[in-house]
C-alpha positions in Angstrom: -24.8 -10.9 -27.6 -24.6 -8.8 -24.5 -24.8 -11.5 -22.2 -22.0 -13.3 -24.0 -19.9 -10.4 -24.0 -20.8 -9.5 -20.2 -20.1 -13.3 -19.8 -16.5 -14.0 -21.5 -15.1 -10.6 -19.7 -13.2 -12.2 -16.8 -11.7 -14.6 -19.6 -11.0 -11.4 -21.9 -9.1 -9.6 -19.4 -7.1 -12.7 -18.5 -6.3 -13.4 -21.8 -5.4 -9.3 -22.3 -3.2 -9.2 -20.0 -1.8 -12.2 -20.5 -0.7 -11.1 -24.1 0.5 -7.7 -22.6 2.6 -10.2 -20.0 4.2 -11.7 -23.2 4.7 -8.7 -25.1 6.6 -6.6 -22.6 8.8 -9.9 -21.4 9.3 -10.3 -25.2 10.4 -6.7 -25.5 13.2 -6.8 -22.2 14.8 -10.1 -23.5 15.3 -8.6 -27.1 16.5 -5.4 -24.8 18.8 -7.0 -22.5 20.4 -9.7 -25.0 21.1 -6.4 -27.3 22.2 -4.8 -23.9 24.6 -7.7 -23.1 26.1 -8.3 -26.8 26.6 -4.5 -27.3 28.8 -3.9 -23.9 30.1 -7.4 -23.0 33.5 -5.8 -22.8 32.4 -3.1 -20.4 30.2 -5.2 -17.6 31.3 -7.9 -15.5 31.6 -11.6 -16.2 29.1 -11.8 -13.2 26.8 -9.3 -14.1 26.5 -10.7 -18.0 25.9 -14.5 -16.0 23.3 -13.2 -13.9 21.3 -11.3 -16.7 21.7 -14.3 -18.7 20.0 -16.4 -16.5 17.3 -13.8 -16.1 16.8 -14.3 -19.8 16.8 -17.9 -19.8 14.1 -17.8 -16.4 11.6 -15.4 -18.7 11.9 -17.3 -21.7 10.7 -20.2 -19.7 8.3 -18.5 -18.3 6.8 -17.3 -21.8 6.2 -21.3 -22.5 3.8 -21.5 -20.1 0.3 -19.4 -19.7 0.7 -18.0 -16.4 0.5 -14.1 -17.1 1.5 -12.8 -13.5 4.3 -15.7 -13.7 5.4 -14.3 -17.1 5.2 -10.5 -15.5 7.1 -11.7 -12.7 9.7 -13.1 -14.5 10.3 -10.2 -16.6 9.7 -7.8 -14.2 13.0 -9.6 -12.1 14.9 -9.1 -15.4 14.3 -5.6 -16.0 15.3 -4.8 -12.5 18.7 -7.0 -12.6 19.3 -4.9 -16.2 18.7 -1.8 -14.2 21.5 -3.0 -11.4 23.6 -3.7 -14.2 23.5 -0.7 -16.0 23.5 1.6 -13.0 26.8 0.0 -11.8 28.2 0.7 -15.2 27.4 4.3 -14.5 28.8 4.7 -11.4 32.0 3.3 -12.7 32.0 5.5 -15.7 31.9 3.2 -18.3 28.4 3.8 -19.8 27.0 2.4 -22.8 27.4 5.7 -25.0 31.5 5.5 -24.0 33.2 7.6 -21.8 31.7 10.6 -19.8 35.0 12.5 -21.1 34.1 12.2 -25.0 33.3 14.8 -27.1 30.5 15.0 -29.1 28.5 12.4 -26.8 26.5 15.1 -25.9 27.7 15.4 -22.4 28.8 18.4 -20.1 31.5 19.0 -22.6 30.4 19.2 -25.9 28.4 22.2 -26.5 25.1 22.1 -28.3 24.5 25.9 -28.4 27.8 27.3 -30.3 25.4 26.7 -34.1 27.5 29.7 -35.4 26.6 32.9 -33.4 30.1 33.2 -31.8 28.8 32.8 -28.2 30.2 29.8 -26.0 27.6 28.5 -23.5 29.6 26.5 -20.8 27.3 24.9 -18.2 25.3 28.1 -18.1 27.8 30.5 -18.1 28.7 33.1 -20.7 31.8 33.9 -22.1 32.3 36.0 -25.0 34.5 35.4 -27.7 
């Protein structure tokens, strides 16, 4: 049983991360097609094309049994979603809304007024 074991381990690990491969690819299409349909008014016609065909490259890849082919693939889609989103950033236009909106939990709500009367601005204190 050892010898089996000690035998079938190159084909084990291929196969390991071979399902790893498919389960991460399979997790950043369900990511980026939720990405895309939840802020396809807020990226670029460009952008959504591109990360489309990203999606369409990995989900071709995932027919075949090439692991690093399959990494690859979804390894070039997560960084084109990172492009994408980082591009909404610098243009302000995020997928929580606005930088400006309160309650988002940005620099202008304020998380530490629970009741005690104090006002914590960006670490600075003002009495009431």
């Amino acid at each position: 049983m050892v010898k089996d074991a000690e035998r079938f381990r190159a084909e084990d690990q291929r196969r390991k991360d071979e399902v790893e491969a498919r389960n991460h690819a399979d997790m950043s299409v369900y990511q980026v097609e939720k990405f895309v349909h939840e802020n396809s008014d807020k990226i670029t016609a460009e952008d959504k094309s591109m990360l489309e065909g990203k999606v369409a490259a990995t989900r071709s890849a995932l027919q075949g049994q090439d692991g690093s082919h399959i990494r690859s693939a979804s390894d070039e889609l997560m960084a084109a979603w990172q492009q994408v989103g980082t591009r909404m950033h610098q243009t302000g236009s995020g997928p929580a809304g606005d930088a400006g909106d309160a309650g988002d939990g940005g620099p202008n709500s304020n998380p530490g007024s629970g009741g005690s009367g104090d006002d914590f601005i960006e670490g600075e204190f003002r009495p009431t």
